[in-house]
C-alpha positions, 0 to 999 in steps of 0.5 A: 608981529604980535603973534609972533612974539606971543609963540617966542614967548611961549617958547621960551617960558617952557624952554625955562621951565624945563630948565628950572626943573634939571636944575632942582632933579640933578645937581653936578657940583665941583665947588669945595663947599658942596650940596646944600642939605648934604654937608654930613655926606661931604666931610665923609667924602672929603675924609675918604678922598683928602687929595684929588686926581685929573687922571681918569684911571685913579678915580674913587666914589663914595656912594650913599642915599638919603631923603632929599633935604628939598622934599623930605620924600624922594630917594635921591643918591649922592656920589662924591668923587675924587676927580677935579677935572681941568678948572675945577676948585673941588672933586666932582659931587652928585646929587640925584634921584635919577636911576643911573647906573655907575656906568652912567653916573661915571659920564657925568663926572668926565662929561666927555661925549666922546667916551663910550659905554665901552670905555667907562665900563673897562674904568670901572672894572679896572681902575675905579675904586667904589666905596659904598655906604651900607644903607645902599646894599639894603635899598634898591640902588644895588641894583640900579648901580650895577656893582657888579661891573666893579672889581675894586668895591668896598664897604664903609662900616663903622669900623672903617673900610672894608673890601667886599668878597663876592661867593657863589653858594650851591644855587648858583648866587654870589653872597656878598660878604667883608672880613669881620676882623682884618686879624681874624681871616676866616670869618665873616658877615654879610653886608647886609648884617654887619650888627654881627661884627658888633656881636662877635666883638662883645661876646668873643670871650664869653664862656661856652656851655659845651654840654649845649652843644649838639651836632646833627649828622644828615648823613647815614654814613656808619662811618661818619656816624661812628667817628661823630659818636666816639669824639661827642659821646652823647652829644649827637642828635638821634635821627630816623631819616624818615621825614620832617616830621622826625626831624622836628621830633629830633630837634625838639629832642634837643630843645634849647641847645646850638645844633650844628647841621652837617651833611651833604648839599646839593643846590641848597638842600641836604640830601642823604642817600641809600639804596632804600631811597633818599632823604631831602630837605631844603636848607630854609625848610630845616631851618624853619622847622629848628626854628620853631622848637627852639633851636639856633642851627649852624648849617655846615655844607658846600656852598651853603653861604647862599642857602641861609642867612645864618650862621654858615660855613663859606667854602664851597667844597668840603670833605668829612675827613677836613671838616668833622676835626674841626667840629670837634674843636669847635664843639669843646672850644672854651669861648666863643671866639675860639668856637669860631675859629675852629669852625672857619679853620683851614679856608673853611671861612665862616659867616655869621649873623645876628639873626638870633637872641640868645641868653643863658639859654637859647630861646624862640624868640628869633629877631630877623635883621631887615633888609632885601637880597642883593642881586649878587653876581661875579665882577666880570659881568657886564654892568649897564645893559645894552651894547658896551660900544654904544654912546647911551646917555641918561636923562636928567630931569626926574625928582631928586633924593633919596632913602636915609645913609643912617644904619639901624643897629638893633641890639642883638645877641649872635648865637653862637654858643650858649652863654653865661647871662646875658648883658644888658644891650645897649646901643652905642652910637659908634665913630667912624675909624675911616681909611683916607686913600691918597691921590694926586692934586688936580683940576676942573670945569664946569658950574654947579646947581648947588641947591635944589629950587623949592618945589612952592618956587616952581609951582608958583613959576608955572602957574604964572607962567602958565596964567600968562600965556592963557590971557595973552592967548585970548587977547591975541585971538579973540 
């Protein structure tokens, strides 16, 4: 008999200590008051979603990450959603450090186990609204979550919510980008650099140095050529078209100026053609060489928005006879904003970037924003992997928390144009202008883990638990 009740009991301190350890990796809360430890990321969420639905089909998320407040260490990801299922007294928050995809992570809030992979994945690109910190596009939970399978996603940024546009370049990659000024449809930033809004914003009416501007024309086109030389004059950067060593000659020809890089592009490479052979560069290879002489490039090309993290057109088609006016606006434009307009014109789009520091002068000195590459791709793939009509469920059990929502905004200069003296930078800590989408009042069920166990609790739990047994075990089978 004692046997007996030694085996239950063993059983039942491990089926505690599993239990113990869900409790602290995963936590599923419908209370109004939240997470513990995450409270700046639940007034965010309840500033986004001020109103909650039941119904399935108006489900909203905001998603970020941070380190995990229990730990200090783990990147955990937090989801706070607008859907109060029958019950409940709040939306549905989530805190984990479990790698779940939106597919996933959308079971856990319906905890219905009758919906399939099928069905989440059609909510997700038909229905379902995700808004997403900026942190997460330069973490690894872009591709965890699979944003790809999202129609409807957006960006929160300091200066409110913003769709993000998906564009596929010459390489086949989808570059991610949001509208720098909702009043200003043509230009652009990639959401891995969203400095570059701040930059535009502070240097807009800046005066140009015209006289520092310069086009290089990667075509032997005598026609183009000539066109370019009658409009600029002097203006046009001499080349040979013999190899990168003349081309380095020619940009340091050009030392300290804005050169804008025309030509044609094939899967992210100019390419020059003629019946005494071809002239081919990688775009990163260009900008590599414009680089180290000193020179901030502009590419200009169809499809170039995934060959460069500069300053780049976004259109993934262009004609001499549409584009080279807009070159000559541009490059005679008196400030910098209306030099950006000129050159995003006509559905051109341009992207921008705060790659470069840039004075009275350009110089060398190139500041690169950190931060990975998203996988990119088009809304209409297939998100979660596996079979769409299979019942997958996660697991949750791994250790929660997460790398910090904060976003680093580092004082830098876009280069555009060549400015009059540059400002003291300066760092301004700016106040989140957040979009409050409506949504209908409902309900919800379930109870919530709202605080992660101390990792010392359940050290000294196990070890207990575990000293326990071990003397049991020996008086028992002594």
């Amino acid at each position: 008999m004692l046997k007996y009740l030694t085996k239950r009991m063993m059983v039942s301190l491990l089926f505690l200590s599993v239990s113990l350890s869900c409790l602290a990796d995963f936590m599923y809360c419908p209370k109004p008051d939240g997470i513990v430890g995450y409270e700046s990321e639940l007034e965010i969420g309840k500033s986004l979603f001020p109103d909650y639905v039941n119904r399935e089909d108006q489900v909203k998320l905001y998603i970020t990450h941070k380190i995990s407040p229990s730990d200090g260490v783990t990147d955990s990801l937090y989801v706070h959603s607008n859907f109060r299922p029958e019950g409940a007294e709040s939306g549905i928050k989530i805190a984990t450090g479990d790698e779940l995809s939106l597919t996933e992570l959308l079971f856990q809030i319906f905890r219905d186990p009758n919906k399939t992979d099928a069905e989440l994945i059609s909510l997700l690109r038909n229905n379902v609204t995700v808004i997403l910190e900026p942190a997460i596009f330069k973490s690894k939970w872009e591709a965890v979550l699979d944003t790809t399978v999202v129609n409807d996603i957006k960006v929160l940024t300091t200066f409110g919510v913003r769709d993000v546009l998906y564009v596929k370049g010459s390489k086949g990659k989808s570059v991610k980008l949001i509208s720098a000024d909702e009043t200003v449809p043509n230009i652009f930033a990639r959401v891995e650099d969203l400095e570059a809004i701040d930059k535009i914003r502070s240097n807009g009416d800046r005066q140009l140095r015209k006289e520092n501007l310069r086009l290089l024309s990667l075509t032997e086109n005598t026609d183009v050529n000539r066109d370019i030389d009658a409009s600029l004059g002097g203006r046009r950067v001499q080349f040979d078209f013999k190899d990168e060593n003349s081309l380095r000659q020619s940009f340091k020809n050009s030392k300290g100026n804005i050169v804008i890089c025309v030509g044609h592009v094939e899967n992210g490479k100019f390419v020059s053609r003629k019946r005494t052979g071809a002239f081919t560069i990688d775009i990163t290879r260009l900008e590599e060489i414009a680089k180290e002489e000193g020179i901030a490039p502009i590419i200009v090309g169809c499809g170039v928005v995934d060959s460069t993290t500069g300053i780049a057109t976004v259109k993934e088609t262009l004609h001499s006879s549409e584009i080279l006016p807009q070159l000559f606006k541009a490059m005679n434009a008196r400030t910098v904003s209306e030099f950006y307009d000129c050159l995003g014109a006509g559905g051109t789009g341009l992207v921008v970037s705060s790659e470069f520091t840039l004075g009275d002068r350009i110089v060398a000195d190139i500041v690169r924003v950190k931060g990975g590459e998203g996988n990119g791709g088009t809304s209409g793939s297939t998100g979660s992997g596996g079979d769409a009509g299979e019942n997958r469920r996660p697991t949750v059990g791994r250790a929660i928390t997460g790398i910090g929502t904060y976003i680093e905004v580092t004082p830098l200069v876009i280069a555009l144009a060549l400015i009059e003296e540059e400002d003291e930078k300066k760092n301004n800590s700016s106040v989140r202008d957040i979009a409050s989408p409506d949504g209908p009042s409902a309900n919800q069920t379930s109870s919530v883990a709202k605080q992660p166990l101390p990792i010392w609790l359940m050290i000294v739990v196990g070890c207990t638990g575990g000293a326990i047994l071990i003397l049991i075990s020996r008086k028992l089978w002594k």
